[in-house]
N, C-alpha and C positions, 0 to 999 in steps of 0.2 A: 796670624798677622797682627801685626800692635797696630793701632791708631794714633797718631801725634795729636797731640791738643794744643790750642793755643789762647791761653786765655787773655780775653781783650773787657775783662772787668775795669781796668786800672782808664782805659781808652774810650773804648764803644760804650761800656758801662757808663763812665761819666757823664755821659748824653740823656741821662734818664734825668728823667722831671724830679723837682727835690733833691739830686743827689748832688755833691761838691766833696771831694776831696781836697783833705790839706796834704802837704808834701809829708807830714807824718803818718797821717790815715793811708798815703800810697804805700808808704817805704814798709808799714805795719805790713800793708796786704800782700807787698811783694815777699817777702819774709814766711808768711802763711802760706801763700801758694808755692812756691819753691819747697817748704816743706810739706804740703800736703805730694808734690811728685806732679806737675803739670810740664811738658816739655819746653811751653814757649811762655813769656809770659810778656804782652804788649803793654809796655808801663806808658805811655803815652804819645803826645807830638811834640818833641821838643821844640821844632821850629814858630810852633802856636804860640806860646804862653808859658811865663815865666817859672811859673810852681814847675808844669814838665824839664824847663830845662836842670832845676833844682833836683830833682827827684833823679834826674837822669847821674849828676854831678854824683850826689850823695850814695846811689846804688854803687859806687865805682869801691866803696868801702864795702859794702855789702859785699862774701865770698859765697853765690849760689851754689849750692850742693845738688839739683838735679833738672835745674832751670835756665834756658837761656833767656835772656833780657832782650825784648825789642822794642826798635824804637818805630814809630808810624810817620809815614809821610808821603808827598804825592812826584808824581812823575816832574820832573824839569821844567819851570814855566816856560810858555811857547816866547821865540826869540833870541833864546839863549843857549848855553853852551853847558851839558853838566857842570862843569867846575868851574861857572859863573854864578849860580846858585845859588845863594847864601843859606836857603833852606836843606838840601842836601849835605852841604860844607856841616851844618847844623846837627845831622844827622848821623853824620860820620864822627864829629866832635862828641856826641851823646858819649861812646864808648862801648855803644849796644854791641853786640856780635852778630844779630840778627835785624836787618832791616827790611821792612815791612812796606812796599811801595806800592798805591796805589793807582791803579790809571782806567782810564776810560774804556769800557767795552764796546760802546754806542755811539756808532758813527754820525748817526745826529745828535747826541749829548756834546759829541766833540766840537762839533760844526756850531752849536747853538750854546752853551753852557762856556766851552774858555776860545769859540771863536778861531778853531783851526779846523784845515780840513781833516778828513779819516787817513787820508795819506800824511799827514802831518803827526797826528795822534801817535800812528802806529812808529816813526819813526825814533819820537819822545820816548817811546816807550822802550824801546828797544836802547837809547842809548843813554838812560838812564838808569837802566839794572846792569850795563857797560861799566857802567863809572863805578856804581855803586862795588861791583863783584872786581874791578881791578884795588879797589881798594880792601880784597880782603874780608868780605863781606861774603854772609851767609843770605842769598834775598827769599823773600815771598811775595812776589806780586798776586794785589786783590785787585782781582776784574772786575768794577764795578760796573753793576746791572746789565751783570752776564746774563742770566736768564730770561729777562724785557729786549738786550740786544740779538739773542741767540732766536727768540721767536719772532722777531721781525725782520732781521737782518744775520740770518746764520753763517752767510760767507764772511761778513765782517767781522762777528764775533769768532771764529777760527780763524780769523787774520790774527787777531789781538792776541792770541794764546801763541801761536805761530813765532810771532814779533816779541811775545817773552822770553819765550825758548830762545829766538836768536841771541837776546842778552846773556845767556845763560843762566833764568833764573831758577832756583832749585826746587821750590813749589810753587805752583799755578791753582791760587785758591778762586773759584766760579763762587760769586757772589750776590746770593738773592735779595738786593739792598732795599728795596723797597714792600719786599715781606711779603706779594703777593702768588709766590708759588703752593702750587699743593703735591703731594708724594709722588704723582703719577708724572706731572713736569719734569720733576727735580729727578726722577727714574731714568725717562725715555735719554734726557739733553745729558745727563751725564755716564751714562753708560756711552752714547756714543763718542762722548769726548774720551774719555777712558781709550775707549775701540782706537781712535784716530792717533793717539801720542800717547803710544802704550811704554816707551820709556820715561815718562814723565809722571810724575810726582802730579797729583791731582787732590784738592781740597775743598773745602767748603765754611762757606760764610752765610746763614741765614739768619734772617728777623722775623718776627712773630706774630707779624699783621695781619694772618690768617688764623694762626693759633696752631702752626705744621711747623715751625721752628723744628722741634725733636725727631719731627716725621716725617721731616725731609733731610736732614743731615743723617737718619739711621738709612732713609732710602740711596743718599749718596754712597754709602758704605758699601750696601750692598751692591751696587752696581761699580765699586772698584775705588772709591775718594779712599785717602789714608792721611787724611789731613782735616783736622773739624776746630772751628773756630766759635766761641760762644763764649756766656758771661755765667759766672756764679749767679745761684738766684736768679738767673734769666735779665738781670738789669740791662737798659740801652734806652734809646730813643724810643718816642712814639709808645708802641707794645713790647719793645723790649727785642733780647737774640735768644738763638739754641742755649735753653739752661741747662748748665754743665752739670747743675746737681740732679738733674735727671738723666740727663744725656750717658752720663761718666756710668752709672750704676747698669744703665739698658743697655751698653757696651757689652759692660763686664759682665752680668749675668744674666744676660738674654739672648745673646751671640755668642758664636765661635770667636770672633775677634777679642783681643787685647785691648787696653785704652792705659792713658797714665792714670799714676795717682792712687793713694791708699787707701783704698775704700773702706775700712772701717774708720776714717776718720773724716768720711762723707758731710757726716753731720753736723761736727765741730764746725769745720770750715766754713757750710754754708751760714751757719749761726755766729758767726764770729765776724762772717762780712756782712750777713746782715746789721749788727751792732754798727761795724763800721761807717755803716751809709746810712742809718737810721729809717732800712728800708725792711721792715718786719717781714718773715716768710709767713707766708697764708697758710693758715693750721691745715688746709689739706693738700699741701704739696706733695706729689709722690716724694717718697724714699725719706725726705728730710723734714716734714711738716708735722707738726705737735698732735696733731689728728690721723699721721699716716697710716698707724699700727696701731690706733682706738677705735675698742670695741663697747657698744651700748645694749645694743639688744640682748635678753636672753638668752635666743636662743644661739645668737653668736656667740655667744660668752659661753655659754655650756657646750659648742662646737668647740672651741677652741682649746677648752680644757682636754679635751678626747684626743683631738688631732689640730694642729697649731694653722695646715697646709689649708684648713678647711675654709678660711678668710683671711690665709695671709700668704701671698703670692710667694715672700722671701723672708728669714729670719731677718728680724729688723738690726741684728746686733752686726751683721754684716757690710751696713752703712752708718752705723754707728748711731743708731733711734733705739727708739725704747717699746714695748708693747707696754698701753696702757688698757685700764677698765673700767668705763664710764660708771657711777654708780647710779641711777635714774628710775623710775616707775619700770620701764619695760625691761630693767635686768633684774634685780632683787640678787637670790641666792649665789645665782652664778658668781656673779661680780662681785661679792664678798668673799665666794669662797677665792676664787682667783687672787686676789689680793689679801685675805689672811694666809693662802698656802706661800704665798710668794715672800710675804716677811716673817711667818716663823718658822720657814724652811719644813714645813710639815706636809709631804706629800700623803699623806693617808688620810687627812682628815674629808669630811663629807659635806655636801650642802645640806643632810641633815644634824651634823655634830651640833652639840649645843652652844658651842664656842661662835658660829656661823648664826645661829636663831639668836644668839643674844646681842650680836652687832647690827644685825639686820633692823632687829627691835626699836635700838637705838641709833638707826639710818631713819626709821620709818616716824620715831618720835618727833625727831628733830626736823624732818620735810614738814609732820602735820604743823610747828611751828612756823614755816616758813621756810626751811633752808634747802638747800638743791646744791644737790655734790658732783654734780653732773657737768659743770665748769669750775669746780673747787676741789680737783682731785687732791691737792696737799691738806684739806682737812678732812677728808675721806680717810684720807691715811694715816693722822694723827686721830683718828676716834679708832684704829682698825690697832695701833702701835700702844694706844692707852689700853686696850681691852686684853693685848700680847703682856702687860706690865714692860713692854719694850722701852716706856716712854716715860720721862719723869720733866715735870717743866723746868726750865733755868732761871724764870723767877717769877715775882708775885707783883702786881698791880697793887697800890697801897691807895692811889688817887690821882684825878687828872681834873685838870682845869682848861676849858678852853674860852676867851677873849676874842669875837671882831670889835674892833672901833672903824666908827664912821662918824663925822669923815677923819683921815689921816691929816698930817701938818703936811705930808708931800703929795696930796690928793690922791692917791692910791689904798683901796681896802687892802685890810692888813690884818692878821691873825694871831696870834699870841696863845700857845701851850705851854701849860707846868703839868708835868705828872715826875709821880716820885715812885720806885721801886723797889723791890725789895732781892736780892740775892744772896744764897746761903749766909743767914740774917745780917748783914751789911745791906744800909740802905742808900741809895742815889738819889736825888732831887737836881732835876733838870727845868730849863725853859726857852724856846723858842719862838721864832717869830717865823711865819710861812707865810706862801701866798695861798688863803683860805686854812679853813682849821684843821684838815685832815693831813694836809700837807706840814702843817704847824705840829701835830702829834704826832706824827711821822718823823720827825725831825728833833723832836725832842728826847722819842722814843729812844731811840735809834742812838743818842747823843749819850744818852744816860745807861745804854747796856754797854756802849763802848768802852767805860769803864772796865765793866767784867769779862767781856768778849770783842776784843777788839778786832775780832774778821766782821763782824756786824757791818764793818765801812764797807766790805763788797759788796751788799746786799741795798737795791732799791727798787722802789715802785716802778713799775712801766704802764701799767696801765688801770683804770678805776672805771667802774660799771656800777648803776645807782638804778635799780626797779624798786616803784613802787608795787607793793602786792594786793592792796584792798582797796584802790581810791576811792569807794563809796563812803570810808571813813574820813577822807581829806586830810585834815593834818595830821587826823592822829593814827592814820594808817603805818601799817608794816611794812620797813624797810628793806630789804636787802642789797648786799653790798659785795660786789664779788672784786678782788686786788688781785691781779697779776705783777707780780713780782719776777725777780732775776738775779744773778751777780754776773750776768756778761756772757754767762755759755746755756745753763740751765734754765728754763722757768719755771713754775708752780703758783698757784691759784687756791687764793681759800675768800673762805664766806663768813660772813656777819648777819646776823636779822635782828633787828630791834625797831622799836616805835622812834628813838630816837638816832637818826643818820649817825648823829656823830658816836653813837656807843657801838652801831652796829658797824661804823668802819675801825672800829678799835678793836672790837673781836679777831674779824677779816686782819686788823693787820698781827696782833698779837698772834694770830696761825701762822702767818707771815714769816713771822721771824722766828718761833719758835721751831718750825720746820727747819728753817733753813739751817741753826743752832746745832738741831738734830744729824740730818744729814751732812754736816761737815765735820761732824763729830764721829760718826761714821765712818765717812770716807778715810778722817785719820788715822780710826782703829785698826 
């Protein structure tokens, strides 16, 4: 049996703290999810707020290839008559094929919150997915706080499902809107709803104020839902909904059920909406996190070389991640040989070949310095590609100058970089102005390979981390400097150590981009 999805990123998503979409950040996301394969996709409220009505306009160009578009919105204000409505009229004008209606499960939310009785509620309800489905309309009514109405008031909340049915709505999604369900709730109440309107289309809507979001929408499953509602990345209000980039994968390969959506391209997606909302995944997310499929220990590492199943649930290439190999104190050999077998395609060599003792050597040199590759796996792997002769640099550092002035004429510190460079002997001389100097050499850097490499403009900083390593020295202690980098899908991490910050984030960034140089040169070949 398939499971329908419906993803309410674009909607419930935008509820999350920090997040705003512009009507281009939607149209992008709506674009990505249609082609990642999600069946519904809730781009907003048009009736709310202008960007949605925009977004709704402009999808109308948009040609979905395996996605319906819907719009959100709430039952009929009390008083009125559907097609007195201007919110509904609103809804129908979107152009959605699918609308999305919500209404009240809670006889006292109804009574206390919009001030009508349960017999009023129920009526609204009913002759609002009327209007909606004579006009041609595919509905889903969300029962809010179905689950809080169903254990206080269970005859009413099977009125309100009852009273959808009579509009003829074609799924009835049960909605745990205030997040406080656990598996065994979301078990018992929906299995018997299943039991009671066994020709009925039954769903679910959970949030994650317990931390059961995934564990109660896989428990809906099983007891009969064919309908599951959540946000990429888990985004929403408060704690957030069912994260699809977990939910979508436990589907597919944990169950006998179906779900939408191509799951080797799990990982893009989730990484590409993260960019979009500048809401980072947390490096140990299942299936799609930077950490999912990283191994440090030893003797994991030496498992895994044997048998891959021995710490890793699923081939990570199935949701589109990567297996990484932490390089750290507690791995050593493992984790070199892993990572020199992997880039010079040599399955025969050994943790004792000498090719392994000699990087190792030179892992173990460079820690007693100061450096730790252990969060800087791209310069782990440009010492592992130099010792392969895999790796030839794209240019040479000739000289770099960095300037703060204080105070500024616009009262703001202010930074200033010149460095000049050298590529197959053609030399660049650049200069910049940043906010602080690393950002300034950063920028200068970067100004002056675009000369010789002009994909370099995809490539920038996201993130900078600064340990001091000896503060018994004070100033003149040693630096390190770990740069997280990106171009928008990928990231990578390299290291710097020096007495002086600003040389040792010049190393860290010179890996930076020399990496990235490398691997898209690659990717070309």
């Amino acid at each position: 049996m398939k499971i329908s999805l419906l993803d309410t990123t674009l909607r419930d998503g935008s509820q999350c703290e920090n997040v705003s979409f512009s009507v281009n950040d939607k149209l992008k996301t709506l674009k990505l999810l249609d082609s990642f394969g999600i069946s519904y996709i809730e781009a907003g409220t048009p009736a709310s707020n202008k960007t949605d009505r925009e977004v709704f306009e402009k999808a109308r160009e948009i040609s979905l290839k395996n996605s319906k578009l819907c719009a959100f919105g709430s039952t009929v204000r009390k008083g009125m008559k559907p097609e007195e409505d201007e919110n509904l009229k609103t809804l129908l004008e979107s152009g959605a094929e699918v609308i999305c209606i919500c209404g009240k499960a809670s006889e006292a939310q109804a009574l206390e919150i919009i001030g009508i009785s349960g017999q009023e509620n129920l009526r609204l309800i009913t002759s609002t997915i009327e209007y909606i489905k004579s006009n041609n309309r595919e509905v889903i009514f969300d029962a809010e706080h179905f689950f809080d109405s169903y254990k206080t008031n269970k005859d009413y909340a099977i009125k309100v499902i009852e009273a959808a049915i009579s509009g003829n709505a074609d799924i009835i999604c049960l909605c745990d809107t205030n997040g406080g369900c656990l598996p065994d709730d979301v078990s018992l109440i929906v299995k018997d709803i299943v039991r009671r309107f066994k020709n009925t289309k039954i769903g679910i809507h959970c949030h994650d104020d317990t931390g059961c979001a995934v564990a109660n929408s896989l428990a809906a499953i099983k007891e009969g839902a064919v309908h599951i509602q959540g946000t990429f990345n888990g985004i929403g209000e408060r704690c957030g909904n069912a994260n699809l980039s977990t939910l979508i994968p436990n589907i597919m390969l944990k169950t006998d059920f179906e779900a939408d959506g191509k799951l080797d391209a799990l990982s893009l997606t989730a990484k590409t909406i993260a960019e979009i909302t500048n809401k980072p995944i947390h490096s140990n997310k299942p299936y799609v996190g930077r950490s999912a499929f990283a191994h440090k220990g030893g003797l994991h590492t030496d498992g895994m070389l044997k048998e891959s199943s021995s710490y890793e649930h699923i081939d990570p290439a199935l949701v589109g991640n990567e297996r990484r190999f932490l390089i750290a104190e507690v791995s050593g050999r493992s984790t070199v040989l892993a990572k020199y077998s992997a880039l010079s395609h040599n399955k025969s060599i050994t943790k004792d070949s000498p090719e392994v003792q000699s990087i190792l050597e030179k892992i173990k040199e460079m820690e007693h310095l100061g450096y730790s590759f252990e969060a800087a796996d791209a310069s782990f792997e440009l010492i592992v590609l130099n010792a392969l002769s895999k790796y030839k640099p794209h240019f040479r550092l000739i000289l770099y100058k960095v300037i703060d002035e204080y105070p500024c004429i616009d009262g703001e510190l202010q930074s200033s970089a010149t460095i000049k460079i050298a590529v197959n002997g053609e030399s660049e001389i650049t200069a910049s102005l940043g906010n602080g100097p690393v950002n300034a050499l950063d920028l200068a850097l970067r100004k002056a390979l675009s000369v010789f490499y002009p994909q370099i403009r995809n490539m920038y900083l996201s993130d900078y981390k600064v340990r001091v390593l000896d503060e018994n020295n004070a100033t003149a202690s040693l630096t390190r400097v770990i740069i997280e980098s990106t171009d928008g899908v990928r990231q990578w991490s390299t290291v710097g150590v020096s007495p002086d910050i600003i040389e040792a984030s010049l190393i860290a960034l010179i890996d930076s981009v020399e990496y990235f140089l490398h691997t898209t040169e690659e990717e070309t070949k």
